[in-house]
N, C-alpha and C positions, 0 to 999 in steps of 0.2 A: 490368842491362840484359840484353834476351833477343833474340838475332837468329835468326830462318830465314831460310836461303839456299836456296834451291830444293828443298825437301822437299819429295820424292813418297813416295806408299807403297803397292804394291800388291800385292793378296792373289789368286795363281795368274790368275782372268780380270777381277778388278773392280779397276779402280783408283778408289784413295779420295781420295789426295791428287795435286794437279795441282804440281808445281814453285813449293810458295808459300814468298814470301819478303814478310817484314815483322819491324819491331820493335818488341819491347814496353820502353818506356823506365824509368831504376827509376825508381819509387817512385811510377809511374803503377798504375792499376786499368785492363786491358782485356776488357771483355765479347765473347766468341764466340759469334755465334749463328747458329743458320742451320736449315734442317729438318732433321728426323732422318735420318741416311744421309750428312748433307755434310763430314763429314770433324772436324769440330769437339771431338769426344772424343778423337780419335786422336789428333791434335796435341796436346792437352794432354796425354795420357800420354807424350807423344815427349818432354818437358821432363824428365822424371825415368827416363826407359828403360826405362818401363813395359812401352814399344812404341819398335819401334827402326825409322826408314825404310828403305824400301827405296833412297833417294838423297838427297842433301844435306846439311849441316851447320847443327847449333846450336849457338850459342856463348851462354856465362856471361859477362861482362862480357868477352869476347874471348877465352873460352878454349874453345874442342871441350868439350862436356860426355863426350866421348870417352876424354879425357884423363883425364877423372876419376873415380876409384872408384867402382863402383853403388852400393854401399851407404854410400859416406859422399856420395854427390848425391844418395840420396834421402832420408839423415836431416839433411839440412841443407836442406830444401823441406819447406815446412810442405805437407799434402795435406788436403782437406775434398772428402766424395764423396755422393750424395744420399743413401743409406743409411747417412749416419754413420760405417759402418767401427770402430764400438765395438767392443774386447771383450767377448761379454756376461760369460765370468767373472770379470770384474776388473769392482772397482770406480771409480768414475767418480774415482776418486783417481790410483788404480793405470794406469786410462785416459792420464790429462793425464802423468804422472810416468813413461811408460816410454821414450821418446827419450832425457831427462834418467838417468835412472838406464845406460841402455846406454852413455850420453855419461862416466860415473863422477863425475859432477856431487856435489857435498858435499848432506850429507842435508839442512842448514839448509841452503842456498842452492834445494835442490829443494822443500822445503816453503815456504819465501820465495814460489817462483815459481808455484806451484799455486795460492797464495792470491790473488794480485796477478792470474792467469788467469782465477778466478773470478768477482772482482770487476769484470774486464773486459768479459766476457758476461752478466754480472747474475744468476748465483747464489749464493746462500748456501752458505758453507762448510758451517757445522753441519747443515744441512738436506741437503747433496746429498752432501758427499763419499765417504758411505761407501755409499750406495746403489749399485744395480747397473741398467747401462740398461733392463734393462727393466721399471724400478721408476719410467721418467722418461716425460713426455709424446714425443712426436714434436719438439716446438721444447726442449724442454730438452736431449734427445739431442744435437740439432745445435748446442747451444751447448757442450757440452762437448766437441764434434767441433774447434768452432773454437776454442777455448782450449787444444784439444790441439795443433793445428797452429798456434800462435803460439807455444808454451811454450819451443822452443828459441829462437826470436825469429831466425827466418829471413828472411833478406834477401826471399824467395819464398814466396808461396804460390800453390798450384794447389784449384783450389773448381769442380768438375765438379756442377753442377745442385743443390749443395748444400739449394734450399730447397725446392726445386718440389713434394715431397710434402707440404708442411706446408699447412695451412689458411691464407687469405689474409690474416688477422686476425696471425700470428704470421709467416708471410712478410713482414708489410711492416715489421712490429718489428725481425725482425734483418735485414732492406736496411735500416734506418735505423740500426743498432748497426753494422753494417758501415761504412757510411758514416763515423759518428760516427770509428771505430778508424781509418779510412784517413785521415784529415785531421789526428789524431795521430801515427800510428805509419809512414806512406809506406810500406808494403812495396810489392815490388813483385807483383800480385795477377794472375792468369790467369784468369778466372771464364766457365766457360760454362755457358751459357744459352740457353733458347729461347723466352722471353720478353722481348719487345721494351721496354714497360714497366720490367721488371725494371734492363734494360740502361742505359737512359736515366737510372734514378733513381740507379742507381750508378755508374757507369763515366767514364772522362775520356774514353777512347776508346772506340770499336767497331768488331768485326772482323767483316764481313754475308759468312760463306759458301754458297756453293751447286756442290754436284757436286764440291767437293773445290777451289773456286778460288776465292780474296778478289774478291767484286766490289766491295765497297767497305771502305775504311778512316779511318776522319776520326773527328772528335769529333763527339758528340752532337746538337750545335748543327747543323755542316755534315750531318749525315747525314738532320735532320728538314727542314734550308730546303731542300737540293740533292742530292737522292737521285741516285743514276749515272744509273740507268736502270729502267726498268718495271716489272722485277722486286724492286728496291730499292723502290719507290717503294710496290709494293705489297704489299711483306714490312712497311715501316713502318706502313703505312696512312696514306690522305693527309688524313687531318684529326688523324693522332692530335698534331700539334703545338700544339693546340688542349687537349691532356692537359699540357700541359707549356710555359705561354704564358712563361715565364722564357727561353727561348732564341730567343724573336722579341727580335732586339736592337733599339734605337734607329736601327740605320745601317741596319736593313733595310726600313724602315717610309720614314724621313724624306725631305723633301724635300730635294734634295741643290747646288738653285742657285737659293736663296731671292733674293728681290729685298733691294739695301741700297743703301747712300748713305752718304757720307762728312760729315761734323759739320760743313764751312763749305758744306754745300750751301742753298740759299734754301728758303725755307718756301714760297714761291711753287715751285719746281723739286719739291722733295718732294710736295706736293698735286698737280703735273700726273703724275710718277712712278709716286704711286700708282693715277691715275685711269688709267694708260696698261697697268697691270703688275694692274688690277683685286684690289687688296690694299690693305688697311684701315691696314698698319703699314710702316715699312721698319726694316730692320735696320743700326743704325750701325756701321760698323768705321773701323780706322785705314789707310790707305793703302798701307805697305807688310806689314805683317803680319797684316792682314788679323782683328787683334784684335778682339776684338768690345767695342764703348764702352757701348752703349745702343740703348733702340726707343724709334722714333719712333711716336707713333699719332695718325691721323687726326683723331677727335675733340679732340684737345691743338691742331691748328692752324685748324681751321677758326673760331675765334674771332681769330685774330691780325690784326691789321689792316695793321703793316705787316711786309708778306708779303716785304720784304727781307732781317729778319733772318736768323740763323743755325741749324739742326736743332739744334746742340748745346743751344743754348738750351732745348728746349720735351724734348731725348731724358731717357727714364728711365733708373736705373742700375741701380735695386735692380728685377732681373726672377726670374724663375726660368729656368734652364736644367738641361738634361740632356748626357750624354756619349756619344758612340757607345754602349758597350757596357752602356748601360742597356739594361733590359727594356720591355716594353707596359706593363708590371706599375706600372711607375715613373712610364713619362708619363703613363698613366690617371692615378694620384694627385696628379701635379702639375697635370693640366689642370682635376684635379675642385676638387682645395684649395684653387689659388688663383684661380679662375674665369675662366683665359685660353681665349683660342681661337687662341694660338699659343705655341709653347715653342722658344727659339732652341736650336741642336746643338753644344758646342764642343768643343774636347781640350781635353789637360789644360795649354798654355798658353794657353787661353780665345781660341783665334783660331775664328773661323766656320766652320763645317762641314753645318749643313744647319738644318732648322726641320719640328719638328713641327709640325703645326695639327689643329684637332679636327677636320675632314673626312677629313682622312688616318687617323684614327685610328679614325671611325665607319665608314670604305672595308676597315679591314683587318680588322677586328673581323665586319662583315655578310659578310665571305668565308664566316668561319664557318659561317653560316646559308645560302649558298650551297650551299656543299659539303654539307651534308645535303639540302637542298630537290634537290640533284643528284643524289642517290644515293653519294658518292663518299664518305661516311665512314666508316668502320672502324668 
């Protein structure tokens, strides 16, 4: 874990950083971005002493990084920087192998670890080890940048704009290798960026600075539905959630106080119900827990003759449902595969929490098409 407590930092007339404090939790990824000038490099160098504040403390899982030696807190942080930061004299061996060798690490346990690095970022041993970077592409560079900065297998790494010069073809390769490594290996990652996109594909969190102050910090999800404020909202771009329909959840869409009925209700009471509540279906629960039984639907009663019986009688079991924290993604395919025009909400002890219907879903989807025919999309 990484804490700032009110870090500022300022250089003779310009202050860069404003009293920010926030945490990076381990074995989270948090992306900082924000425009050039707002303070977001700085900070990341402040993690290893690259750059020292001018006020406030950062703590390592609760210790002042103060406290502890420069040079063994920066070879115990892994570092990846846009330029790679290779040796060019050294080979891309001698590259990955120099922390470990300084550390007096055994020669098999160093060669172990070189191999195991390689194969982590997708090069070939025989083919790359002995070349010299600038015998390598731009994305090969950077992989051997990031295989250097795992090699001791730090709790931490620091990745200051790591991809941004590479071609977009080969930047989205290693956000997806990164990705892949952080769902394995947890470290805990500081990645800045000034690419929102970028942000979003990798990060659990997001840190949105401007002028040297956190205007917002949330995860991905809150940061595309519920931007702060104006400036947020237009740093994200207001349709780019439409880039990324996986964080339109189910609870943000659904209807959240569908019409139901309880199983000994009359089939005569249900058909006045639905004619009252203008809906084709009701949805049956149990009394007190509010469990979801089955749906009733319209066409199933209007053949009944006598209309005294009971809802349980004529309600289906086998329906589909979904969960809050499904996606659009999920109820499109349940609406489309199984040919409803409504889809019940529930947790996960299957009690009632809201209802998709295919108008709610054709309303949220034509926003889309709003917001451009508006002007308003990114």
């Amino acid at each position: 874990m990484i804490r700032f407590e009110r870090i500022s930092k300022r250089y003779k007339t310009k202050q860069v950083l404003n009293e920010v404090t926030f945490t990076v939790n381990s074995g989270s990824l948090v992306a900082v971005i924000g425009e050039s000038g707002c303070g977001k490099t700085t900070l990341l160098k402040m993690i290893n002493r690259l750059i020292k504040p001018t006020s406030g403390m950062i703590y390592i899982d609760d210790k002042s990084i103060n406290s502890i030696d420069e040079v063994a807190l920066r070879r115990s942080i892994g570092y990846v920087i846009q330029q790679t930061g290779l040796f060019p004299h050294m080979t891309v061996k001698e590259n990955i192998e120099l922390i470990p060798k300084l550390e007096k690490r055994s020669k098999e346990d160093i060669s172990k670890n070189t191999e195991k690095m390689m194969q982590m970022v997708g090069l070939d041993c025989k083919e790359f080890l002995n070349r010299y970077p600038t015998e390598l592409s731009g994305g090969q560079q950077q992989r051997v940048g990031v295989a250097r900065a795992f090699a001791t297998d730090p709790d931490i790494i620091l990745m200051d704009e790591p991809f941004s010069a590479l071609d977009p073809m080969t930047r989205s390769d290693l956000q997806d290798q990164l990705v892949q490594l952080q769902s394995k290996l947890k470290k805990t990652i500081v990645f800045v960026t000034h690419d929102m996109d970028e942000a979003i594909k990798i990060a659990d969190m997001i840190c949105i600075m401007k002028d040297g102050d956190i205007l917002q910090y949330d995860t991905p999800e809150n940061i595309l539905n519920n931007p702060k404020d104006e400036f947020v909202s237009s740093f994200v771009g207001k349709n780019r959630i439409w880039s990324s329909p996986e964080f339109i959840k189910v609870s943000d869409i659904m209807i959240e106080n569908p019409v139901t009925a309880f199983r000994d209700l009359s089939v005569l009471k249900c058909i006045d119900k639905m004619r009252q509540n203008k809906v084709d279906s009701l949805l049956i629960v149990e009394r007190e827990s509010r469990r979801l039984s089955g749906i009733v639907k319209a066409g199933k009663l209007r053949g009944v003759e006598d209309r005294a019986r009971l809802a349980e009688e004529y309600m289906s079991e086998d329906f589909p449902f979904l969960l809050p924290d499904q996606c659009i993604l999920d109820a499109l395919k349940i609406v489309t595969e199984n040919h409803v025009s409504t889809v019940p909400v529930v947790d996960e002890q299957k009690r009632l929490v809201g209802l998709i219907t295919r108008s709610s879903l054709v309303t949220t989807l034509s926003q889309q098409y709003f917001d451009y025919e508006g002007g308003e999309a990114q």
